[in-house]
OpenMM code with the backbone's topology and positions (N, CA, C; nanometers):
from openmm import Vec3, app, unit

residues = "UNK UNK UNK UNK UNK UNK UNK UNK UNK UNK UNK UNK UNK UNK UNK UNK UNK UNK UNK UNK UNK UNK UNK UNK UNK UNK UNK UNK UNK UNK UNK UNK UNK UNK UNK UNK UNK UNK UNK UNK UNK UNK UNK UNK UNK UNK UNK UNK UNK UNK UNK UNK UNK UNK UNK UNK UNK UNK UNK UNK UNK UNK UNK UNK UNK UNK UNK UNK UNK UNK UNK UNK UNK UNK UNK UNK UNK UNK UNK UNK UNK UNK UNK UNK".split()
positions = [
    Vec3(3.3627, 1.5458, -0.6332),
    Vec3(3.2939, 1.6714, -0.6036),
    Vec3(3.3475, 1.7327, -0.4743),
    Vec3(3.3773, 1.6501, -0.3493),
    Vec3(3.4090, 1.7267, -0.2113),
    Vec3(3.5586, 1.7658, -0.2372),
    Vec3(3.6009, 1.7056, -0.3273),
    Vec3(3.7708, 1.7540, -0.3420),
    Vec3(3.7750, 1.8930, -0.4013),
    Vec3(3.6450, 1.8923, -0.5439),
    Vec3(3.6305, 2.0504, -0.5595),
    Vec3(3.6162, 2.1179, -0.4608),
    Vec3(3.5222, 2.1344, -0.3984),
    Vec3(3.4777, 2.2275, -0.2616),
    Vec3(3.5407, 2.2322, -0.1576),
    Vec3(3.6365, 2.1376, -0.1554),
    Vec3(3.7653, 2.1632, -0.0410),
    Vec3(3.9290, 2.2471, -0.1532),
    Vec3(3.8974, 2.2292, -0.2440),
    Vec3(4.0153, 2.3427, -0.3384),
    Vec3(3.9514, 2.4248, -0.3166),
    Vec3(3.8490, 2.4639, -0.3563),
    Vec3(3.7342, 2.5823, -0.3816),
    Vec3(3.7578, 2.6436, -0.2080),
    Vec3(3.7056, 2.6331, -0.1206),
    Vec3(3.7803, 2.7005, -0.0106),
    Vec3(3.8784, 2.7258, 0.0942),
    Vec3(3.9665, 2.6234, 0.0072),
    Vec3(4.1430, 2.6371, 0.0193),
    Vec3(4.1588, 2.7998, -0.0429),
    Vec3(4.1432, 2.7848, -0.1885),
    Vec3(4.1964, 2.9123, -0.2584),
    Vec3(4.0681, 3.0117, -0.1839),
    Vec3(3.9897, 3.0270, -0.1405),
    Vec3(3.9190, 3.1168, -0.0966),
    Vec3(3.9685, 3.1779, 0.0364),
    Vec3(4.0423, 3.0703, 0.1279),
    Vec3(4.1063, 3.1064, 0.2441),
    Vec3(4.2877, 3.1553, 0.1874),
    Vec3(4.2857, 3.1187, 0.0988),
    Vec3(4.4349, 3.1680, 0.0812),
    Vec3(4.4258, 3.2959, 0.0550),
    Vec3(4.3431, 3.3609, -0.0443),
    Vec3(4.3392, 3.4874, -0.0550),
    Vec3(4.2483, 3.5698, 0.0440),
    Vec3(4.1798, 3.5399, 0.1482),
    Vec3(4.1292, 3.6071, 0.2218),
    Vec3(4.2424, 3.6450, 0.3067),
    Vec3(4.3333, 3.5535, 0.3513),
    Vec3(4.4867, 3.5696, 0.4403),
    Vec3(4.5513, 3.6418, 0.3292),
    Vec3(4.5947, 3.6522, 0.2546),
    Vec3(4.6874, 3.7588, 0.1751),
    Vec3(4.6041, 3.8840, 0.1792),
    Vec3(4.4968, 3.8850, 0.1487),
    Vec3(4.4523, 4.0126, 0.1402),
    Vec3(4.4224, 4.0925, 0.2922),
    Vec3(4.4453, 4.0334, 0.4154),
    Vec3(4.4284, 4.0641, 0.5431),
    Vec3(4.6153, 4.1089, 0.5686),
    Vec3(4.6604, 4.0550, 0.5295),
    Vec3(4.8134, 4.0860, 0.5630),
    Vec3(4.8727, 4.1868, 0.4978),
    Vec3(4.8152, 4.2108, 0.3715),
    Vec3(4.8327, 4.3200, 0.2802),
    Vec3(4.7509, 4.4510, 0.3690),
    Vec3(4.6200, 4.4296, 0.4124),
    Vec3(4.5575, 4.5559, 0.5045),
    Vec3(4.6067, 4.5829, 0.6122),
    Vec3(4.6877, 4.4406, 0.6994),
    Vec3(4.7427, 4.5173, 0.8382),
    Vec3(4.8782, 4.5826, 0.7826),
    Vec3(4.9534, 4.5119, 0.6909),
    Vec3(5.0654, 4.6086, 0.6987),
    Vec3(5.0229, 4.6996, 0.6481),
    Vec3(4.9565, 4.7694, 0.5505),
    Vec3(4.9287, 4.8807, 0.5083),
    Vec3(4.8633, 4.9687, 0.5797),
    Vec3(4.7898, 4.9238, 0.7301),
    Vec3(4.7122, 5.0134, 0.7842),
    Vec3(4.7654, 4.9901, 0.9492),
    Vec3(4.8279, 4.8955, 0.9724),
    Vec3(4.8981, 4.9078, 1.1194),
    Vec3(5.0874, 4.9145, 1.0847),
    Vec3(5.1264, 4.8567, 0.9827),
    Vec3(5.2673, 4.8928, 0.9834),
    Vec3(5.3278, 5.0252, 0.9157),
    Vec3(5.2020, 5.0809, 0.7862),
    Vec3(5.2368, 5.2086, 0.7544),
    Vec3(5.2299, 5.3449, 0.8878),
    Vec3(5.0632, 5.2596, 0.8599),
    Vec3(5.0098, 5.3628, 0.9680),
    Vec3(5.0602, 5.4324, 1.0899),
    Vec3(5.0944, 5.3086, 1.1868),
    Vec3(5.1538, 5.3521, 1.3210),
    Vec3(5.2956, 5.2793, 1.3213),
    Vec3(5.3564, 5.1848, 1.3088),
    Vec3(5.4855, 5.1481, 1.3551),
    Vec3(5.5846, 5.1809, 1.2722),
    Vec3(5.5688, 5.2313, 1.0907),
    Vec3(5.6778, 5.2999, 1.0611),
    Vec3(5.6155, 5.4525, 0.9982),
    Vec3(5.5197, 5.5691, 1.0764),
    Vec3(5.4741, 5.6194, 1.0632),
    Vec3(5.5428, 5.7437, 1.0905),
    Vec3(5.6544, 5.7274, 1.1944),
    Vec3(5.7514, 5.8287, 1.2154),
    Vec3(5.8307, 5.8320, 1.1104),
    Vec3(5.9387, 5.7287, 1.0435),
    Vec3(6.0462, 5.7202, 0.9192),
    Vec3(5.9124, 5.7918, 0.8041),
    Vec3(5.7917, 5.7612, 0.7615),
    Vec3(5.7815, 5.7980, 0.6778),
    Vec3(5.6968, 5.9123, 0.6741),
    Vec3(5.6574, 5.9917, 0.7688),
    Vec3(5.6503, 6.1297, 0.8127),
    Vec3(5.7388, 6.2116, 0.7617),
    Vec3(5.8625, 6.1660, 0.7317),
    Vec3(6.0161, 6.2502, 0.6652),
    Vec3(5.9211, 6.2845, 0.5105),
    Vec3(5.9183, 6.1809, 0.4553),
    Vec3(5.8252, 6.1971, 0.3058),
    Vec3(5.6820, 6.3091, 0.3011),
    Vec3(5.6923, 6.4091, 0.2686),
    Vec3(5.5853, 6.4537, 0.2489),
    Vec3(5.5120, 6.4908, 0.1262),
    Vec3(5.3498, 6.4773, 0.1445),
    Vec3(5.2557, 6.4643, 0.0226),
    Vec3(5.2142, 6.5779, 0.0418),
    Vec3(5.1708, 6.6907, -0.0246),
    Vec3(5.0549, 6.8204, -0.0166),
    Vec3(5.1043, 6.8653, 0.1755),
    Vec3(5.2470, 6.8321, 0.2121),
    Vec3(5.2586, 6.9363, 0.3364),
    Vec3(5.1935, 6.8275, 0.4348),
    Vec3(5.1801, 6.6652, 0.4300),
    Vec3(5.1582, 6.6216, 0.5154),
    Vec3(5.2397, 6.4754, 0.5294),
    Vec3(5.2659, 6.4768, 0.6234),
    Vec3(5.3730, 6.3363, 0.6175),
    Vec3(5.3108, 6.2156, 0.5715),
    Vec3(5.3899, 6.1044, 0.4775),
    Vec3(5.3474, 5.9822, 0.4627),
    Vec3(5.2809, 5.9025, 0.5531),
    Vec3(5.3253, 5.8855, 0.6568),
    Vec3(5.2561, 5.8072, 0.7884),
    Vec3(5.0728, 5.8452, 0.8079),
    Vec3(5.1262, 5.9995, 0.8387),
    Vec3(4.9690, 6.0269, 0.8950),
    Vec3(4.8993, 6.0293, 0.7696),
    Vec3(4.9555, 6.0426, 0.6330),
    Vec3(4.8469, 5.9778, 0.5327),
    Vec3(4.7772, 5.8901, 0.5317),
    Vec3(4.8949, 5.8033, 0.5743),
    Vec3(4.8692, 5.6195, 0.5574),
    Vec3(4.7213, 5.6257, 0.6623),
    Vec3(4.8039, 5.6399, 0.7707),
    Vec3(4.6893, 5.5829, 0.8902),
    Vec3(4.5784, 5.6719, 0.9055),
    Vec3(4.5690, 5.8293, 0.8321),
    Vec3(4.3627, 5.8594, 0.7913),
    Vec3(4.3423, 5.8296, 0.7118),
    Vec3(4.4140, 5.8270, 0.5680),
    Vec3(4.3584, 5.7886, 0.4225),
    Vec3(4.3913, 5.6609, 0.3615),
    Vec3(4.5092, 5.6240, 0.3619),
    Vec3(4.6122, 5.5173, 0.2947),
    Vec3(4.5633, 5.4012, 0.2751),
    Vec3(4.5070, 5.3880, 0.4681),
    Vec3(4.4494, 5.2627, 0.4657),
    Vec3(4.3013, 5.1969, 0.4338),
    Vec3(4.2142, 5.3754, 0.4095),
    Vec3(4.1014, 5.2872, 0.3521),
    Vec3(4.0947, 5.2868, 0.2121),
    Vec3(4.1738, 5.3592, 0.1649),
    Vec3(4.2122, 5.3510, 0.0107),
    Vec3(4.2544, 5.1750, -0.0092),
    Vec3(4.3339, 5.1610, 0.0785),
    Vec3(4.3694, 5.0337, 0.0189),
    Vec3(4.2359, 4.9000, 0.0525),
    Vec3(4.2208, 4.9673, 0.1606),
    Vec3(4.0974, 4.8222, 0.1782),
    Vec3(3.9848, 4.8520, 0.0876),
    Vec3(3.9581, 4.9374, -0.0048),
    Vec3(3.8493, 4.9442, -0.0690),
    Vec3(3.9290, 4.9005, -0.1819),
    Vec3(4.0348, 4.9363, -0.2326),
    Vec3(4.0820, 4.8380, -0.3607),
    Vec3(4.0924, 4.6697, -0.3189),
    Vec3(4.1556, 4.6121, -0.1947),
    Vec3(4.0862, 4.5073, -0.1964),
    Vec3(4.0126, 4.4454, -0.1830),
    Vec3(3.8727, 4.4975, -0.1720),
    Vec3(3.7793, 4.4972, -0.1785),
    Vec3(3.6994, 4.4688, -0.3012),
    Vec3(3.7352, 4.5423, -0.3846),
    Vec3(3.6974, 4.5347, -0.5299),
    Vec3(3.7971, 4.4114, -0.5721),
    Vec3(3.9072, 4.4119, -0.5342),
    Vec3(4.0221, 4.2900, -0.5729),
    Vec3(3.9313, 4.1684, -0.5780),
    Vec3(3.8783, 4.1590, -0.4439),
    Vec3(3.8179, 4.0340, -0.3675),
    Vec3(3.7204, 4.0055, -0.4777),
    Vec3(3.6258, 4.1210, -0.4819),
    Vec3(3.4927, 4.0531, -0.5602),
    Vec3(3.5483, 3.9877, -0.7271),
    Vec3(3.6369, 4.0923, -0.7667),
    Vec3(3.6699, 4.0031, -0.9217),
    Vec3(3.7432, 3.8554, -0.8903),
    Vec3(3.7912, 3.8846, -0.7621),
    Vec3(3.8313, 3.7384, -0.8028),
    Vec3(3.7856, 3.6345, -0.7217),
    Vec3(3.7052, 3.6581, -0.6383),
    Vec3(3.6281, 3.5171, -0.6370),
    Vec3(3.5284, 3.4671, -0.7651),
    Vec3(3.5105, 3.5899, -0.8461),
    Vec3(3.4080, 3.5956, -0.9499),
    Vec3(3.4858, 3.4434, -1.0461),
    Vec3(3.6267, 3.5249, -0.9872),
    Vec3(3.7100, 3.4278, -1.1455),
    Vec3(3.7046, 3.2583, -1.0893),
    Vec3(3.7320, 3.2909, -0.9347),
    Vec3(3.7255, 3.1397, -0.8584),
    Vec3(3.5932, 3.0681, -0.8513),
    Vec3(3.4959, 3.1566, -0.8776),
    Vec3(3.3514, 3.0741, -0.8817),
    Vec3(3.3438, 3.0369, -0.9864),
    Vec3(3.3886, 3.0739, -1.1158),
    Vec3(3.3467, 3.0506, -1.2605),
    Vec3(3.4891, 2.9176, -1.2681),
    Vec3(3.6114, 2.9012, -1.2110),
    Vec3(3.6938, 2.8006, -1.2345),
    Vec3(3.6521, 2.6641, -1.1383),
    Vec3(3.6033, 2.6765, -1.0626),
    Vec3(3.5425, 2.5749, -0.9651),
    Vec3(3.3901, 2.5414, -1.0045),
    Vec3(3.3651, 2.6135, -1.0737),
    Vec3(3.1914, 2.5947, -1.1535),
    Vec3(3.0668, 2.6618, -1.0599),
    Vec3(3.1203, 2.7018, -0.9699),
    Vec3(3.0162, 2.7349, -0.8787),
    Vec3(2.9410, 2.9000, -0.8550),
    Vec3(2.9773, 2.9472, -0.9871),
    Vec3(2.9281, 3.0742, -0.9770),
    Vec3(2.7414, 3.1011, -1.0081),
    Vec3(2.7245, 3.2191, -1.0179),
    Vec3(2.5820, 3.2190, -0.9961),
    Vec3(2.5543, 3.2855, -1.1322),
    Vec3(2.4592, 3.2159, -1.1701),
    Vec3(2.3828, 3.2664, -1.3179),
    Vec3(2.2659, 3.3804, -1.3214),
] * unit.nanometer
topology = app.Topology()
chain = topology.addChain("A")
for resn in residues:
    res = topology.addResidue(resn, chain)
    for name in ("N", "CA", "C"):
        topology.addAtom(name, app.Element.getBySymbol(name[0]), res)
C-alpha cells in the first residue's frame, strides 16, 4: 500500500513540475525575455510578446489548469484513490 502512495505522489509531483515549467516559459520566457524577437510577429496589429505576457499567459495557465484536473482524475482512478 505505501509503495502505492509514494507512486501516487511521485506522478503527482512530476506533473505538477512539468506543468510549472510549461507556465514559466510561456509566461516569463514568451512574455518578457524573448518578447522583443517575437514582437516582429504580429496578431490583430499587436506584437506576439506583448500578447504573450497580457493574454498568452493566462490562456495557457487556465488550459493547464483544466489539464491538471483531468488528469489527476485519471491518476486517482489508476492508483484507486479517487472519490465516489
Amino acid at each position: 500500500m505505501n509503495a502505492d502512495i509514494t507512486g501516487y505522489w511521485q506522478a503527482n509531483i512530476r506533473l505538477v513540475s512539468i506543468l510549472l515549467v510549461i507556465w514559466f516559459v510561456v509566461s516569463y520566457g514568451f512574455g518578457i525575455i524573448l518578447a522583443d524577437p517575437l514582437n516582429a510577429i504580429k496578431i490583430g496589429g499587436v506584437g506576439l510578446g506583448f500578447w504573450f505576457a497580457q493574454q498568452g499567459s493566462i490562456y495557457t495557465f487556465v488550459v493547464l489548469v483544466f489539464f491538471y484536473a483531468w488528469r489527476m482524475n485519471s491518476l486517482d482512478r489508476e492508483f484507486n484513490v479517487q472519490e465516489d
